[in-house]
N, C-alpha and C positions, 0 to 999 in steps of 0.2 A: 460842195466839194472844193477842198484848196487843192488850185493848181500849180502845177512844176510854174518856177518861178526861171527866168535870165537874168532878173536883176537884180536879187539874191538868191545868190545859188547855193548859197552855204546851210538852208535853210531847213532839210528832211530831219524830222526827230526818227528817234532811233524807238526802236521795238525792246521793251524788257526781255536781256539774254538771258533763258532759261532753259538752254542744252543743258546743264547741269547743273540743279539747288544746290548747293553749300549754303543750308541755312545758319545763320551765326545768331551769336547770344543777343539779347534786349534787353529792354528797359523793366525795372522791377516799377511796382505801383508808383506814378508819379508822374506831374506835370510837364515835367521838362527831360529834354534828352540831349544830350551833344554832344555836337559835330566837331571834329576837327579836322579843318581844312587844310588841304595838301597842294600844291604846286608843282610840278617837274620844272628840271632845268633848262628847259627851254623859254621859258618865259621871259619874254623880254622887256616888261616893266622893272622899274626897281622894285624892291622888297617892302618898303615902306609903302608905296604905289597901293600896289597888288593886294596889300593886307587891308589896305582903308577900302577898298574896291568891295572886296567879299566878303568883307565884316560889314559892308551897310547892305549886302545885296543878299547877306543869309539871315540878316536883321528886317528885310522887307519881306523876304518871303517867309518868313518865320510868323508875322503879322498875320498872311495871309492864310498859314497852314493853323494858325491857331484859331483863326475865327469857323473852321470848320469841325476840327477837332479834339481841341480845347489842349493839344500839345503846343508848349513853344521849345523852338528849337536854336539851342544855346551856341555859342561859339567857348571854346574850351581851349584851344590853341590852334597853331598855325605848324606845318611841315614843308619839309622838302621831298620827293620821292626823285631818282636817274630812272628817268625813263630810257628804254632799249630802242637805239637809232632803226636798230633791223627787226625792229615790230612794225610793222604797218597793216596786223588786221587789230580791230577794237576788242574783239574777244579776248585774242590775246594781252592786249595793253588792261582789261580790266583784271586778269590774271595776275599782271605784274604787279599793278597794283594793289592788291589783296595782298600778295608776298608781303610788298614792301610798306607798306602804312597797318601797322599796329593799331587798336583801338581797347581802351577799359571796358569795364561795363557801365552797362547805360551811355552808352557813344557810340556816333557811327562814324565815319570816315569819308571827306568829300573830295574826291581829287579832279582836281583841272590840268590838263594836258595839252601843252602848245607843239607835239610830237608831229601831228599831222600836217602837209600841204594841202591848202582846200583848193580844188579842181569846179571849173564849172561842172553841176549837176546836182544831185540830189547828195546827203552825209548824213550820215546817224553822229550826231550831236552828243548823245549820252547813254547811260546803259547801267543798271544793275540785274543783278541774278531773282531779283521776286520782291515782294512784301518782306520787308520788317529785316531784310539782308542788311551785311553792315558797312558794307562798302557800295558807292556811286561813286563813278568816273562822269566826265564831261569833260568836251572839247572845248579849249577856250580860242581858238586863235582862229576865229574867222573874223576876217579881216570889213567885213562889213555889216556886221550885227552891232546895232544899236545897245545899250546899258537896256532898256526894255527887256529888247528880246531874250538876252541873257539871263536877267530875271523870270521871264517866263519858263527858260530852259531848268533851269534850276526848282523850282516849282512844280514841273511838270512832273521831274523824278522823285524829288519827293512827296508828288501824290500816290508814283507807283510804289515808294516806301513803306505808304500806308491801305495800300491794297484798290489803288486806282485804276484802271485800266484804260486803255482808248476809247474816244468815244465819237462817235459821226457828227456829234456836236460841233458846229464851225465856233460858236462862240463861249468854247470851252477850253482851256486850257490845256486838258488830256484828249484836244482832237492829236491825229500820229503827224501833222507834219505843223511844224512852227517856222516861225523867220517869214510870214506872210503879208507881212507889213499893217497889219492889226494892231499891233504892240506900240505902234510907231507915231499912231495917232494920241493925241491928247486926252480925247473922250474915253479912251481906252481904260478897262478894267480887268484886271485876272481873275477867273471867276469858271467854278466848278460847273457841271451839268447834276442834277440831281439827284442819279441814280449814285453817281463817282461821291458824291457827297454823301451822302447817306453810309456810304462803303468804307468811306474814310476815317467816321464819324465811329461806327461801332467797332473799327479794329481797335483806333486809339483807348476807346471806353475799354476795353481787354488791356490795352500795355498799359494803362493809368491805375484800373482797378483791382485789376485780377491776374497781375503779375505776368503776363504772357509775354514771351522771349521770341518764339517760332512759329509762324503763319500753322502751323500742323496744332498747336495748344490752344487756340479756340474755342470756345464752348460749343455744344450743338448747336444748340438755335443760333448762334451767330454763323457759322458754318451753313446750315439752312439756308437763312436769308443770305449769305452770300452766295449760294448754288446758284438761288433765282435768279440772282441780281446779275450774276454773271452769265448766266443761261439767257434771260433776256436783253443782255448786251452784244450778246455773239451775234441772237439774231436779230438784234437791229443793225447790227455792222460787219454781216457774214465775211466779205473780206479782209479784215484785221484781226490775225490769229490772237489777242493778246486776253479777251477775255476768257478763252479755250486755255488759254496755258494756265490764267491764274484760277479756272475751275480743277485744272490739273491736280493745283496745289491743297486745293479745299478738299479734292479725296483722290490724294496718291494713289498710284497701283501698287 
């Protein structure tokens, strides 16, 4: 179990927000998908900074998201999004930014958001609406998270892009809380558990082969095996609602 930390407090990953699916369009058959990365105006690096930052940090985790599921994930261009000074809950701020950041087809939309004050305790770090959604938010402005951790953060969500969920796994990447100081080590590796891999592995085989847009176009059998896979992840990890939401999604009411 990771424990609440004092001497990074910035560090609780956030739970995939799914009060309410707005599933968005996807990727037609194909290897590659992309992103274009978004920044709010609060960001207090230069622009030049900021861009070499997140162009090598969506270029490492794109490494790592391909060796699971054979998607790499492309940089396509850079934005700017105003975030709203008098937002301070994250549901809200991923709202905004759905408004405000456009995306084509076959691209999602990555926003980073310096909007918040980080307080000692626990923060939800990042958030999307479900699998295969076309918008991620993330906070970028804690003030003591390592270039590591950051890429872990980043990783994290887009495993739940790909139908990942949490996992009680400590030396997994989709355990629910990061910034644990595992990242920070040298020996250190990002690296899935293997049910999350497997999970990851046949969604993208769907957006590659079989034209799938929305977590609900699925085939049976993949559907199936993810019931299980999510049915046996709930109970190995009864207190993290996130496998329960994403069985939600595998048979809506």
């Amino acid at each position: 179990m990771v424990k609440p930390l004092h001497r990074l407090f910035s560090v609780a990953m956030t739970c995939v927000m799914l009060v309410v699916w707005l599933p968005g369009r996807m990727a037609d058959a194909t290897d590659q998908i992309y992103v274009k990365l978004y920044i709010d105006e609060e960001e207090r690096q230069n622009a030049e900074r900021w861009k070499h930052r997140s162009r090598t940090r969506l270029h490492e985790a794109s490494k790592i998201l391909e060796k699971h599921s054979g998607i790499r994930f492309t940089l396509s261009d850079f934005g700017l999004w105003l975030s709203d000074n008098k937002t301070t809950e994250f549901g809200e701020s991923l709202q905004e930014f759905e408004r405000e950041a456009r995306v084509g087809r076959n691209e999602i939309a990555i926003g980073f958001t310096s909007q918040y004050r980080f307080q000692r305790g626990r923060h939800r770090l990042g958030g999307t609406r479900g699998p295969l959604h076309t918008h991620i938010l993330i906070r970028e402005n804690n003030p003591r998270a390592v270039e590591s951790e950051r890429l872990e953060v980043l990783v994290h969500e887009l495993g739940h892009f790909l139908g990942a969920v949490h996992s009680n796994r400590s030396d997994s990447v989709m355990r629910p809380v990061l910034g644990d100081g595992r990242a920070r080590s040298r020996r250190f590796q990002i690296q899935f558990d293997p049910r999350n891999a497997r999970i990851m592995r046949m969604v993208a085989d769907e957006v590659r082969f079989s034209e799938v847009r929305w977590f609900q176009q699925l085939s049976a059998d993949t559907k199936g095996t993810l019931r299980q896979l999510y049915l046996e992840m709930a109970e190995a990890f009864p207190e993290d609602p996130t496998a329960r939401q994403f069985l939600r999604l595998v048979d809506p009411p």
